[in-house]
BAFI-3210 file (N, C-alpha, C; in Angstrom, 3 decimals, decimal comma, padded with zeros to 6 digits):
// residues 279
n [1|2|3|4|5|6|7|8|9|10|11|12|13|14|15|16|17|18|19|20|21|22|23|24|25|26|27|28|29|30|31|32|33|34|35|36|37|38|39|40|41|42|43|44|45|46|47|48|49|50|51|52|53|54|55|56|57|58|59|60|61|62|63|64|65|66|67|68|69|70|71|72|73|74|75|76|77|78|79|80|81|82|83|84|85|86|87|88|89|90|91|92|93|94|95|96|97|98|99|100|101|102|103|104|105|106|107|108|109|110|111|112|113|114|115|116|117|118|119|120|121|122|123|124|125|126|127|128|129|130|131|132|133|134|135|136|137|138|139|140|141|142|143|144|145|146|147|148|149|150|151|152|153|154|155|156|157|158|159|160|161|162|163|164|165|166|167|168|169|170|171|172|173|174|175|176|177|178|179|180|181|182|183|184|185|186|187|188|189|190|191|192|193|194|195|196|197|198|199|200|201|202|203|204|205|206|207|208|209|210|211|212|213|214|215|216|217|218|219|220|221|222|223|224|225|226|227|228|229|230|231|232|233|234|235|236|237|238|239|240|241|242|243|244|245|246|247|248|249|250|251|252|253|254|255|256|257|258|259|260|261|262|263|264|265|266|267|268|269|270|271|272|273|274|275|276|277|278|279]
n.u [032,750|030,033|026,947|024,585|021,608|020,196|019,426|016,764|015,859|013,658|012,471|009,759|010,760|010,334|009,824|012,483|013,950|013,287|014,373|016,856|017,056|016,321|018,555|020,760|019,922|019,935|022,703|024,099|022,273|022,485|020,157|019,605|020,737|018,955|016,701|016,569|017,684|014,857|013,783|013,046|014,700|015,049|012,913|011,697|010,695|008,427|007,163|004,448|001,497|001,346|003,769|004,267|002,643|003,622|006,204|005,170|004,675|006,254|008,427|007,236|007,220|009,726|011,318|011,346|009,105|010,804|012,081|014,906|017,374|016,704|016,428|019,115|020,640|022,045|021,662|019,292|019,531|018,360|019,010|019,702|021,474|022,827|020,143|020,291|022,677|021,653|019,166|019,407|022,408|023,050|020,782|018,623|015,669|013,502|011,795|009,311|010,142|012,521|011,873|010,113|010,817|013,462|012,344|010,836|013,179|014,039|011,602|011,421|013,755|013,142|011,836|009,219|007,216|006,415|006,050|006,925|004,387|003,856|001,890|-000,480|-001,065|-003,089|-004,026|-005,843|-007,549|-006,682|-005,278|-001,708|001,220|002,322|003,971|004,372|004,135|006,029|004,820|003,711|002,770|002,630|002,437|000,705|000,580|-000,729|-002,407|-002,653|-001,485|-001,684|001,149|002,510|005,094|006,128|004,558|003,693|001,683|-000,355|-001,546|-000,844|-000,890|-000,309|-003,452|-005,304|-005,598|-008,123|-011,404|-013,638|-014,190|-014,270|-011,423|-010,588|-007,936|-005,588|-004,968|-007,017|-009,713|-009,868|-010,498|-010,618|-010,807|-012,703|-011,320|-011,714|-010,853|-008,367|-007,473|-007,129|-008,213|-007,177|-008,946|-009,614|-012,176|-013,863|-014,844|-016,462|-016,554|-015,456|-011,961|-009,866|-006,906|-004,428|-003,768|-003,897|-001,936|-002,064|000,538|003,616|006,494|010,198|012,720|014,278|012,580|011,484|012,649|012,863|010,789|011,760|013,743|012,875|011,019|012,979|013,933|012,790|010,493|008,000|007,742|005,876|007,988|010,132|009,530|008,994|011,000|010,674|009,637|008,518|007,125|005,197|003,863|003,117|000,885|000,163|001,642|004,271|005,251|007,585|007,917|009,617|008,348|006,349|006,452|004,453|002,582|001,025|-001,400|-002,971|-006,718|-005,795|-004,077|-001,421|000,784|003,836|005,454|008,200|010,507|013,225|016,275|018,406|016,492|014,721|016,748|017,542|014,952|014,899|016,950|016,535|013,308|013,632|016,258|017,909|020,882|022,060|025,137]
n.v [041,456|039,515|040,351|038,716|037,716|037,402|034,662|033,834|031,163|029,707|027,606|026,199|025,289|022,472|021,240|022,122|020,176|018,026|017,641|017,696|015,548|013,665|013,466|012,844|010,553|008,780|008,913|007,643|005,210|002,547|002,497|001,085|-001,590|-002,517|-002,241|-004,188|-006,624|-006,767|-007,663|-006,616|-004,367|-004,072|-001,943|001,115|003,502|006,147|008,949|008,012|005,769|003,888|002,588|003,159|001,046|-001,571|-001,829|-002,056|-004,478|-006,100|-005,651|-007,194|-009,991|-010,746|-010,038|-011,829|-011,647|-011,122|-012,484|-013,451|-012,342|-011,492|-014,435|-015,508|-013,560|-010,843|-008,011|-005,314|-002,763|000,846|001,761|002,926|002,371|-000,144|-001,381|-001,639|-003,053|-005,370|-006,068|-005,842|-006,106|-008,634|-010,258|-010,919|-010,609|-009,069|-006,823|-004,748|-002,380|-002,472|-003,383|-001,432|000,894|000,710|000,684|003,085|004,674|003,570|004,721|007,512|008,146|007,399|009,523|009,683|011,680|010,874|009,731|008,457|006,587|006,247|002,812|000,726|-001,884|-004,693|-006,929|-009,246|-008,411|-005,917|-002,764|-002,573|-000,509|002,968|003,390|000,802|-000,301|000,266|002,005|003,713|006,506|008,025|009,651|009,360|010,708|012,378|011,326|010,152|007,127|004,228|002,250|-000,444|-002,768|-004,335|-005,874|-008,467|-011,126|-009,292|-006,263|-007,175|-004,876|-001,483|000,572|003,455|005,881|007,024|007,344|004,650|003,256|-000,306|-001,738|-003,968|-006,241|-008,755|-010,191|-010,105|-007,963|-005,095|-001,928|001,408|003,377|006,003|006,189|006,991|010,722|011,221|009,919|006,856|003,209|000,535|-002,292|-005,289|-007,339|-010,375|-013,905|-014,126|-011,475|-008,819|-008,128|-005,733|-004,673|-003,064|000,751|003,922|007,333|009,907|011,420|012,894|010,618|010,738|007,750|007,331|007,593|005,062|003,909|002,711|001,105|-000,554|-002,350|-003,071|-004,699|-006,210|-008,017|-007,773|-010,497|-010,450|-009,713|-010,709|-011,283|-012,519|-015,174|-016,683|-018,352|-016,877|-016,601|-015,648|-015,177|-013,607|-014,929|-015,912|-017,175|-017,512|-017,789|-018,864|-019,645|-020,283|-021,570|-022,081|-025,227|-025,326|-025,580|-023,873|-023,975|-021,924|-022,503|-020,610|-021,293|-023,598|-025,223|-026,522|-027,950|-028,815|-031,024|-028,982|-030,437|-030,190|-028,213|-028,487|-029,280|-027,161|-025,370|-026,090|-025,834|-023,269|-022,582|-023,849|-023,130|-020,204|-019,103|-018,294|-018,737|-019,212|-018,300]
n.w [015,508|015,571|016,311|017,191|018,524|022,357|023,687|026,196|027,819|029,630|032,337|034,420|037,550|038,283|035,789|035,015|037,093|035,773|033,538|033,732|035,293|033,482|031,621|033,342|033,851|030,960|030,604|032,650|032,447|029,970|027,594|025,494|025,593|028,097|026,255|025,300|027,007|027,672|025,303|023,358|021,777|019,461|018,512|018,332|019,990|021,392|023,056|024,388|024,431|023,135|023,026|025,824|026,487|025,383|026,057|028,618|028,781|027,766|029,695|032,103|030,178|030,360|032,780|035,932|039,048|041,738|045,030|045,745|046,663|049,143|050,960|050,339|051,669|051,141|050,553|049,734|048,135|047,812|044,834|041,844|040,035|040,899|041,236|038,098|037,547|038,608|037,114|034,678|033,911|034,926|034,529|036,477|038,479|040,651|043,263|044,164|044,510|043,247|040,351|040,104|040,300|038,764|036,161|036,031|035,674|032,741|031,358|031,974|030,444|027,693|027,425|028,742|031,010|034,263|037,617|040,850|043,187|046,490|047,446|049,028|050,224|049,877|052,134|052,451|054,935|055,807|054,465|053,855|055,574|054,665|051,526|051,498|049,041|045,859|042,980|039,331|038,017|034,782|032,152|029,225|025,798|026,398|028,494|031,778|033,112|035,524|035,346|036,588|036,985|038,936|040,798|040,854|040,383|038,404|036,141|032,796|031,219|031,482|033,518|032,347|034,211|035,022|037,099|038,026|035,596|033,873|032,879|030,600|030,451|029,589|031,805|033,482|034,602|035,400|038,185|038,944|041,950|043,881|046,976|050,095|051,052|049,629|048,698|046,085|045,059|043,885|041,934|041,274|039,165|040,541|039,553|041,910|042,850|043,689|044,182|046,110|045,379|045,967|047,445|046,916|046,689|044,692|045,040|044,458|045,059|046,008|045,132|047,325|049,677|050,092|051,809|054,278|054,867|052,845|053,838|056,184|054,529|053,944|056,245|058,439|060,304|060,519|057,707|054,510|052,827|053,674|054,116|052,818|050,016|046,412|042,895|039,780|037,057|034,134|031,306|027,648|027,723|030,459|033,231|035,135|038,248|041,378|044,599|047,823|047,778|045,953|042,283|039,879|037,164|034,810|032,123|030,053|031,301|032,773|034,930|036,450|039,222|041,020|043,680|045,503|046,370|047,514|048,233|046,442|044,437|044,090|043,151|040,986|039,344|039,147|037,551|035,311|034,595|034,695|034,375|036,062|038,617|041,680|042,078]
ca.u [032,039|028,604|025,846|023,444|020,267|021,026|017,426|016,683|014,564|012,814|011,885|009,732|011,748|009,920|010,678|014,042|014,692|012,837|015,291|018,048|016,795|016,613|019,673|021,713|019,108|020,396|023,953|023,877|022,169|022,461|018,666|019,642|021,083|018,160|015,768|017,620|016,886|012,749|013,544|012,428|016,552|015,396|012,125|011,468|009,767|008,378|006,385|002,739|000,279|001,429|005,100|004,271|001,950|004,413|007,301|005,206|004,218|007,461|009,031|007,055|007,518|011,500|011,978|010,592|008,964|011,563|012,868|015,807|018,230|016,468|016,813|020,390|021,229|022,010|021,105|018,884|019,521|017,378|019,979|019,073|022,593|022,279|019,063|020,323|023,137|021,200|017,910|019,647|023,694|022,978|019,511|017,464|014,368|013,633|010,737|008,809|011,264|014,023|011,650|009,142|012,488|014,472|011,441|010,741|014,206|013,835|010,653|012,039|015,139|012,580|010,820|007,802|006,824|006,672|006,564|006,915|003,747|003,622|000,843|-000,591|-001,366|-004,771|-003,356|-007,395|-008,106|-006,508|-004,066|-000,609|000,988|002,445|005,625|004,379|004,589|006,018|004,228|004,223|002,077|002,936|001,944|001,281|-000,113|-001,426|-002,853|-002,337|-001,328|-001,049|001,933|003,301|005,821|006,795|003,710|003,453|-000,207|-001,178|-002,046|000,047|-000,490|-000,914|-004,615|-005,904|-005,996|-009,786|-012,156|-014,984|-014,381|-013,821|-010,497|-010,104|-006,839|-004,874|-004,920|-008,688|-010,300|-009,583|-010,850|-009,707|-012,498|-011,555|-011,187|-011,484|-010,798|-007,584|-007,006|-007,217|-008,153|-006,918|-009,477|-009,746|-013,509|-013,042|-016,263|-017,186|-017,313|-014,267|-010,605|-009,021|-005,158|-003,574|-005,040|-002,630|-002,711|-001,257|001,417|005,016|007,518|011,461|012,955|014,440|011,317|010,784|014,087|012,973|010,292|012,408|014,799|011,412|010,043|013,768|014,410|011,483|010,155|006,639|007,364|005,658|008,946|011,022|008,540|009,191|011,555|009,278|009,800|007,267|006,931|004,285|004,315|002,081|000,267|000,350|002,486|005,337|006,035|008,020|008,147|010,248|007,821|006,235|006,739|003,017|002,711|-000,645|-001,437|-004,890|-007,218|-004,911|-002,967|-000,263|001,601|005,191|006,543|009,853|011,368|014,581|017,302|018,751|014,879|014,785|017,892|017,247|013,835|014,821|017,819|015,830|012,482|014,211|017,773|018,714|021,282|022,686|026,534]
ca.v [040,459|038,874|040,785|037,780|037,982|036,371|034,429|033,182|030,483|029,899|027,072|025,772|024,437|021,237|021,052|021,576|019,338|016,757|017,783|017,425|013,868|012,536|013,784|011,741|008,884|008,809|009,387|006,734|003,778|001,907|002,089|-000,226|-002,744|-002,552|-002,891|-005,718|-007,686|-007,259|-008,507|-005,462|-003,744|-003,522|-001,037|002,542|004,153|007,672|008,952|007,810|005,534|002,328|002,681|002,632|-000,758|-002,367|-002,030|-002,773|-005,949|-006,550|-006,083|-008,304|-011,177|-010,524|-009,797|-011,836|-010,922|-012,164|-012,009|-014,703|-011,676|-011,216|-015,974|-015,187|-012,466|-009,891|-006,928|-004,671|-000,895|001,173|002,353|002,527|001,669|-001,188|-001,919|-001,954|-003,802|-006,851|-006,982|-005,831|-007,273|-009,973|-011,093|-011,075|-009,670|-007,997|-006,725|-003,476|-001,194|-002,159|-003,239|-000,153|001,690|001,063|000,912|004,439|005,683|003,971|005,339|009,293|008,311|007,299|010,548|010,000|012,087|009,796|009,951|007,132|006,810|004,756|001,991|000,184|-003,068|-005,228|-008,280|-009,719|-008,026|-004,595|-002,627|-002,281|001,170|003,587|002,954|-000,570|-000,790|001,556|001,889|004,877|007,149|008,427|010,535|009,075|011,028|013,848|011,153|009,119|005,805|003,297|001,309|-001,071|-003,968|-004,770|-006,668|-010,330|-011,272|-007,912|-006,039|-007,205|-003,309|-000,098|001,204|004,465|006,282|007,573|006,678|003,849|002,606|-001,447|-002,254|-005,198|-006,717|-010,093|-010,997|-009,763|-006,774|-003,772|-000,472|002,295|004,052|006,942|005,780|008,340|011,778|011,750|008,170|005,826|001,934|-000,239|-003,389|-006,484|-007,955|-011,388|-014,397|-013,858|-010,477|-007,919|-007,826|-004,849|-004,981|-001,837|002,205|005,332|008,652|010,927|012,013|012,438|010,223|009,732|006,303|007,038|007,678|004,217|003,156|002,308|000,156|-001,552|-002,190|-003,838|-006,321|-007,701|-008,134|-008,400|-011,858|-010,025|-009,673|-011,999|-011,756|-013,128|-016,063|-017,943|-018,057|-016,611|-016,171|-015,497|-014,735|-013,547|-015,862|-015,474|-017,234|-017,819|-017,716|-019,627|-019,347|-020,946|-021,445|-023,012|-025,827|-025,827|-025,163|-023,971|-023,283|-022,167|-021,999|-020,404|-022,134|-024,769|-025,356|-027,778|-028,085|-029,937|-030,357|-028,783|-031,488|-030,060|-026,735|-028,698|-029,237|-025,363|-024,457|-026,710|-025,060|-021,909|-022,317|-024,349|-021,796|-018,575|-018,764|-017,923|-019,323|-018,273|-017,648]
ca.w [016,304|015,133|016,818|017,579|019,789|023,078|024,175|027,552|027,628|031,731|032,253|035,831|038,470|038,308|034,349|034,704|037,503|035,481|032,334|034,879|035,649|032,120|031,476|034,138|033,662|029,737|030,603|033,285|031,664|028,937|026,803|024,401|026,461|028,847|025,923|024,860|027,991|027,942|024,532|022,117|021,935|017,488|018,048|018,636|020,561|022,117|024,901|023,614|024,773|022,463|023,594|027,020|026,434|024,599|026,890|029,914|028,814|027,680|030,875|032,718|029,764|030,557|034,082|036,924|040,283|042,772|045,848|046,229|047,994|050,584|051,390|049,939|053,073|049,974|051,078|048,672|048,287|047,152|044,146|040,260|039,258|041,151|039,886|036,397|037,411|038,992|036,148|033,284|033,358|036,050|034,269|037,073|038,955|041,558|044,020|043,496|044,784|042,207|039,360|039,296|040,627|037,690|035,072|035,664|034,729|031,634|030,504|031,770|029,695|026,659|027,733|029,349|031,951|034,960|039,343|041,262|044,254|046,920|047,376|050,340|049,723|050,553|052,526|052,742|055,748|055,642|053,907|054,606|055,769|053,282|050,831|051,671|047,250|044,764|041,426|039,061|037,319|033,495|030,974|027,703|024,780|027,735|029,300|032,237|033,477|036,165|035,658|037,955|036,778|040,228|042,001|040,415|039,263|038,547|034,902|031,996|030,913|032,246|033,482|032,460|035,406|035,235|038,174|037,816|033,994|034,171|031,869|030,113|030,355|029,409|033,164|033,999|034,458|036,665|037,775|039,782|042,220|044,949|048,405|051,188|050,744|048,434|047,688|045,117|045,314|042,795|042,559|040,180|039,304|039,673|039,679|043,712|043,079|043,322|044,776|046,104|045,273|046,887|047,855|046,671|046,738|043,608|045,655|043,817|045,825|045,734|045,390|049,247|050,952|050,484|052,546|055,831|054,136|051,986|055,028|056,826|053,601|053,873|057,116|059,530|060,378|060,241|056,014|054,028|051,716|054,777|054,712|051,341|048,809|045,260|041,512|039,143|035,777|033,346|030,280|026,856|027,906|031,782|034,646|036,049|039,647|041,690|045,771|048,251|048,208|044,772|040,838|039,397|035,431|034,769|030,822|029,818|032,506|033,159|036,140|036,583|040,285|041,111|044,568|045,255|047,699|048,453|047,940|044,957|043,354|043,613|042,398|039,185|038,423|039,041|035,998|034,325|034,127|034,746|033,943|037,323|039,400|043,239|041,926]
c.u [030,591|027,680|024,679|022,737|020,781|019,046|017,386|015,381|014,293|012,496|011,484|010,748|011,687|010,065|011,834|014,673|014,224|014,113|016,588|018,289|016,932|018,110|021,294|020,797|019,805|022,147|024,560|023,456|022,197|021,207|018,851|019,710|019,646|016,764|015,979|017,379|015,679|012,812|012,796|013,828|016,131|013,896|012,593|010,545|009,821|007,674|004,704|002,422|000,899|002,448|005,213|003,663|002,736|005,504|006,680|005,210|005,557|008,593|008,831|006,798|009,035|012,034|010,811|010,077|009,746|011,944|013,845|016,517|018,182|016,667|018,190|021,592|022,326|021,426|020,347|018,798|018,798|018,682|019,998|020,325|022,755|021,204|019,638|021,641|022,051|020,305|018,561|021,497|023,626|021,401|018,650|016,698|014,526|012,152|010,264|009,255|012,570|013,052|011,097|010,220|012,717|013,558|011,235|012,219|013,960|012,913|011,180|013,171|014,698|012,073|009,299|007,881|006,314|006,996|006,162|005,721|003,955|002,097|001,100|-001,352|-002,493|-003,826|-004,112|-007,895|-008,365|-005,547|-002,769|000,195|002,255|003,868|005,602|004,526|005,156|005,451|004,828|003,047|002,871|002,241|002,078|000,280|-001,057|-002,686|-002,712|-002,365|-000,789|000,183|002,893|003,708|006,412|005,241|003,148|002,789|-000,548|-001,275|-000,634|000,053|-000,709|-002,373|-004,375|-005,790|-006,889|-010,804|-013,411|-015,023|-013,582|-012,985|-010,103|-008,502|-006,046|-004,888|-006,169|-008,859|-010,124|-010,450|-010,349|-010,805|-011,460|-012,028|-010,594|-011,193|-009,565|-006,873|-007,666|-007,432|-007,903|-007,791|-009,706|-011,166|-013,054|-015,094|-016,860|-017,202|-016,121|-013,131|-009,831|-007,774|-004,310|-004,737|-003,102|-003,158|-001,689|-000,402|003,059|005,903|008,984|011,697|013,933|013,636|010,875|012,106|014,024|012,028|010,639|013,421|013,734|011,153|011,637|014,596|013,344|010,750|008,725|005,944|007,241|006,838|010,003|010,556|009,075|009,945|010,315|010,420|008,781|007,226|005,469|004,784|003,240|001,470|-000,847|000,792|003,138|005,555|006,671|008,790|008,727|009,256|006,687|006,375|005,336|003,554|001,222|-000,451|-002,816|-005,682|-006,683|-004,306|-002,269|000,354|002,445|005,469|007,599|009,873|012,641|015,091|017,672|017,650|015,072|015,482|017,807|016,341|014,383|015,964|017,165|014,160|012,751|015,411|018,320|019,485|022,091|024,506|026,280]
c.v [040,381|039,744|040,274|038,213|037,307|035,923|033,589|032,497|030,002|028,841|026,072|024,987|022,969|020,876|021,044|020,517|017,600|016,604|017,132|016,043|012,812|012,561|012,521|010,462|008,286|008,322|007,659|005,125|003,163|001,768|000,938|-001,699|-003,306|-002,778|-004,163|-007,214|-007,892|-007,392|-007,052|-004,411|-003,042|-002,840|000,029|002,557|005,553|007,327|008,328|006,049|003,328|001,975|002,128|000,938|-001,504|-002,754|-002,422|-004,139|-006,771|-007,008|-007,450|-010,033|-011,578|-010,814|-010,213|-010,881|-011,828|-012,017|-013,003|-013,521|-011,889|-012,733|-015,833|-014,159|-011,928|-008,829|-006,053|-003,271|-000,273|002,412|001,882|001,975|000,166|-002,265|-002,801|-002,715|-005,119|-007,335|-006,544|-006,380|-008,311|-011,203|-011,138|-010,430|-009,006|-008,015|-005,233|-002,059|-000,981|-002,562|-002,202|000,904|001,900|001,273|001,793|004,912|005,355|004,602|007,003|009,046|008,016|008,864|011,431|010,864|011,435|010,781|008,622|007,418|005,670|004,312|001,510|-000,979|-003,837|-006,653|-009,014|-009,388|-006,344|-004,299|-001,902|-000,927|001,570|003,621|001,592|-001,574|000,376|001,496|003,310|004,794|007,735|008,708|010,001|009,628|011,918|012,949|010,464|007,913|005,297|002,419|000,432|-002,840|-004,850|-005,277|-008,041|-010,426|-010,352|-007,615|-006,740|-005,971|-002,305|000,038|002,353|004,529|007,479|006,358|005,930|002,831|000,969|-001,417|-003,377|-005,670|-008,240|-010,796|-010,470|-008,714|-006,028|-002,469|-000,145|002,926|005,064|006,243|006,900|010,060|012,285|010,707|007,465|004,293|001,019|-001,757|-004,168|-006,926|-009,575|-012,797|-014,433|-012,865|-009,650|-007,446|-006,690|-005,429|-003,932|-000,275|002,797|006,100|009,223|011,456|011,567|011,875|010,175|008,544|006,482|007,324|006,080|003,154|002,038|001,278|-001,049|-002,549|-003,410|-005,151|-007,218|-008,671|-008,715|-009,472|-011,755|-009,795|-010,872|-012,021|-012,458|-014,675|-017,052|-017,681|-018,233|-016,560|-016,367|-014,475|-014,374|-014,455|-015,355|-015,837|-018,357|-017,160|-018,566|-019,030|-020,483|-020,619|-021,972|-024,398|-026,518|-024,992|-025,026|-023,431|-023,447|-021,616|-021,935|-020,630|-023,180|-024,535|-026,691|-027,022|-029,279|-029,222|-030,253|-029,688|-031,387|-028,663|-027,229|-028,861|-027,885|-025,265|-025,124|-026,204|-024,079|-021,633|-022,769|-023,589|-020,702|-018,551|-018,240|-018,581|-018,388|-017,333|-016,333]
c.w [015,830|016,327|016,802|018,860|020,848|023,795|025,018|027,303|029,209|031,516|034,221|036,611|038,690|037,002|034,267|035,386|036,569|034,073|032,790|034,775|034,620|031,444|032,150|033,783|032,433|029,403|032,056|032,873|030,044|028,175|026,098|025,001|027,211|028,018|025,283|025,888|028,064|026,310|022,970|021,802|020,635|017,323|018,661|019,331|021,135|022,912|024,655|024,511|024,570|023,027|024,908|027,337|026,081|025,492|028,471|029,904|028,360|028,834|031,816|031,681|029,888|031,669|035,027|038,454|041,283|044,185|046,853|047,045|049,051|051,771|051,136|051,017|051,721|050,382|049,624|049,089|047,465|046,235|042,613|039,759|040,223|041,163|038,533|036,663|037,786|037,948|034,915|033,056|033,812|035,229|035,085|037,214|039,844|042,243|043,478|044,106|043,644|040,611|038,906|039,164|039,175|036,120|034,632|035,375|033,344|031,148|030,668|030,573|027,950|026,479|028,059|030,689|033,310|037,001|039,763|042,699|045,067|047,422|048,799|050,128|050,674|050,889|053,132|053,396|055,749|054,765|054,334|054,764|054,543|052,810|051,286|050,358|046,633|043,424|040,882|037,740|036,233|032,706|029,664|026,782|025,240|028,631|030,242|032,912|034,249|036,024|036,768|037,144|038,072|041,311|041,309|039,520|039,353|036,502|034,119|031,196|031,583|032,626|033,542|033,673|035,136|036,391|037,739|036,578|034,148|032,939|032,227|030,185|030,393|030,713|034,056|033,815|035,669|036,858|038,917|040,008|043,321|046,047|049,537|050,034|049,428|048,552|046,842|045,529|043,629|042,822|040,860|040,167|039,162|040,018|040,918|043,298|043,089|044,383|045,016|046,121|045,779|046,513|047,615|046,611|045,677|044,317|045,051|044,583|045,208|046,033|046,887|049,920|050,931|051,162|053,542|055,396|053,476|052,997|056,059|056,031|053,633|055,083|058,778|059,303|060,035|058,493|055,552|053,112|052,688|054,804|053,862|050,565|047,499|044,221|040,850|038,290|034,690|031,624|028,935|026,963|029,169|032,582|034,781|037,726|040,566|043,279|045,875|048,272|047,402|043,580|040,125|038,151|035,426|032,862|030,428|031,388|033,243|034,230|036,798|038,439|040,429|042,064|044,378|046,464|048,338|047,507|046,536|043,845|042,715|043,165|040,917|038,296|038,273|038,049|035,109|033,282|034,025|034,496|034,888|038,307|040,504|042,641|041,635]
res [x|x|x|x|x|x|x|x|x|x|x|x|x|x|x|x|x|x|x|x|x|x|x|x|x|x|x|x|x|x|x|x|x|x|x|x|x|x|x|x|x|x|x|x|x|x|x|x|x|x|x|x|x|x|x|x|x|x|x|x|x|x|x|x|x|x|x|x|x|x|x|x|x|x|x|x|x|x|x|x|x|x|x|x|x|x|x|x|x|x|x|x|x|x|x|x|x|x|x|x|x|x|x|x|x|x|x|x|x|x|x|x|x|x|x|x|x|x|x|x|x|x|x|x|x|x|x|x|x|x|x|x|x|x|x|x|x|x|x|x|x|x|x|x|x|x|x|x|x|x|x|x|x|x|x|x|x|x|x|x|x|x|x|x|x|x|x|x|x|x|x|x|x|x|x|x|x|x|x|x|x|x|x|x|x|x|x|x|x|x|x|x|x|x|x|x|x|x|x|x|x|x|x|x|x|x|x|x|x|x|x|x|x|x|x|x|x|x|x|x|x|x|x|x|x|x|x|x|x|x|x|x|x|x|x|x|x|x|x|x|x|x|x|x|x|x|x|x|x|x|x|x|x|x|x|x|x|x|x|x|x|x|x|x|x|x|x|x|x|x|x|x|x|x|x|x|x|x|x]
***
C-alpha cells in the first residue's frame, strides 16, 4: 500500500459555506446561457474589477427593470431558480429582489466574493423601512463594490464603496457618505444640488429576509409597484421606459414622450421595445 501523507486543509466556516454556495450556484445554473442573454455568452471573465464593470453594464443593457407580475396577479417568490427561469429562459426582467437576487449568484458562480444588503429607499420625503431594496456588495481585485442592477435610473456600473469620493458615471455622478452611526447613504449630484437614492448598512443578508417585503411591494395598495404598470431599460445611449400611460425614449439630452391610450397600445410597445409579451 502507497504510504502517502494525508493533509487536512481547515477552512472558516464562513469560507466554506461560501464554497458550499458556489458550488450549488454552478451546479444549478446555466453561466453560459445566462451570459448569453446580457449579450457577452463569447468572453471571459474572473473576479477583478473590469469583469465586474463589464457584466454590470451588460446586465442592465439586457435585462429590464419591470414589474408586469405583480398587474399580471403572478405571484413573485423570492427563488433563484425561478429567477433564472423568468430573466434568463423567459427573457424578461424583474424588480430588485429577483434581478440583484439572481445577479449575485452569477457573479459567486464567476467567483466573486459577494453578500446581498438591504437598502431603504429615499421616496423625497423619507426613506422607506428595511429590505425595502436589495443590492449587493462585492469584492473585486480586494476591493469593494456597490452593485445594484435592480433599481431603474440608477449607476450603469458599480461604485467603489469608499466614503465622500464623487464617481463619475455614464448616468451622472454619485457618492457614498455615512449616515448615522452604521449606515451608508447612497446620493446622486444632480444641477439643484444632490439626490439621496437609498441608506444601507454593511450588514450580510439572505435572499429570505427579504420575504415579507417582497410579499408587501406586490400586494399592498400602499406600493408604488401596485400603482402602475413599469418597464425600463438602460440603452447606449438612454433609456426606454414604458408606463401604463406613456412610452418615454430619452437619447443623450433628448426626450421624446408617446401616450399609451389603451391595454392593446401597451402590449404593442412593450413587444415592440422589449420583446416582451403577457403569454
Amino acid at each position: 500500500m502507497l504510504n502517502a501523507p494525508f493533509v487536512i486543509v481547515k477552512f472558516s466556516a464562513r469560507r466554506a459555506l461560501e464554497l458550499f454556495h458556489a458550488y450549488n450556484v454552478v451546479r444549478k445554473m446555466d453561466v453560459e446561457k445566462y451570459l448569453r442573454r446580457i449579450g457577452i455568452g463569447d468572453e471571459k471573465f474572473a473576479a477583478n474589477e473590469e469583469s465586474l464593470r463589464r457584466l454590470h453594464r451588460a446586465h442592465l443593457l439586457s435585462v429590464p427593470f419591470e414589474n408586469l407580475d405583480i398587474h399580471w396577479k403572478r405571484r413573485i417568490v423570492l427563488d433563484t431558480t425561478e429567477f433564472y427561469k423568468k430573466i434568463v429562459d423567459d427573457e424578461r426582467g424583474g424588480f430588485c429582489y429577483e434581478l440583484n437576487g439572481l445577479f449575485n449568484e452569477l457573479l459567486a458562480a464567476i467567483g466573486f466574493k459577494t453578500r446581498l444588503i438591504s437598502a431603504r429607499v429615499f421616496n423625497g420625503t423619507t426613506y422607506g423601512p428595511e429590505f425595502d431594496h436589495a443590492a449587493i456588495v462585492v469584492d473585486g481585485d480586494g476591493e469593494e463594490f456597490l452593485a445594484d442592477v435592480g433599481f431603474g435610473a440608477f449607476t450603469a456600473e458599480p461604485l467603489r464603496f469608499e466614503l465622500g469620493t464623487e464617481q463619475s458615471d455614464p448616468c451622472g455622478t454619485f457618492f457614498i457618505r455615512k449616515f448615522a452611526d452604521d449606515g451608508f447613504e447612497v446620493v446622486q449630484k444632480t444641477d439643484g444640488g444632490k439626490k439621496p437614492q437609498y441608506l444601507f448598512r454593511d450588514i450580510e443578508r439572505d435572499l429570505s429576509d427579504f420575504a415579507a417585503m417582497c410579499d408587501f411591494q406586490q400586494t399592498s395598495p400602499e406600493s408604488h409597484f401596485t400603482q402602475n404598470k413599469l418597464c425600463s431599460i438602460l440603452t447606449e445611449n438612454g433609456r426606454k421606459t414604458l408606463t401604463d400611460k406613456k412610452f418615454i425614449v430619452t437619447v443623450g439630452d433628448e426626450r421624446s414622450e408617446m401616450p399609451v391610450d389603451s391595454e392593446e397600445e401597451f402590449q404593442a410597445i412593450l413587444m415592440g421595445a422589449f420583446n416582451i409579451s403577457r403569454s
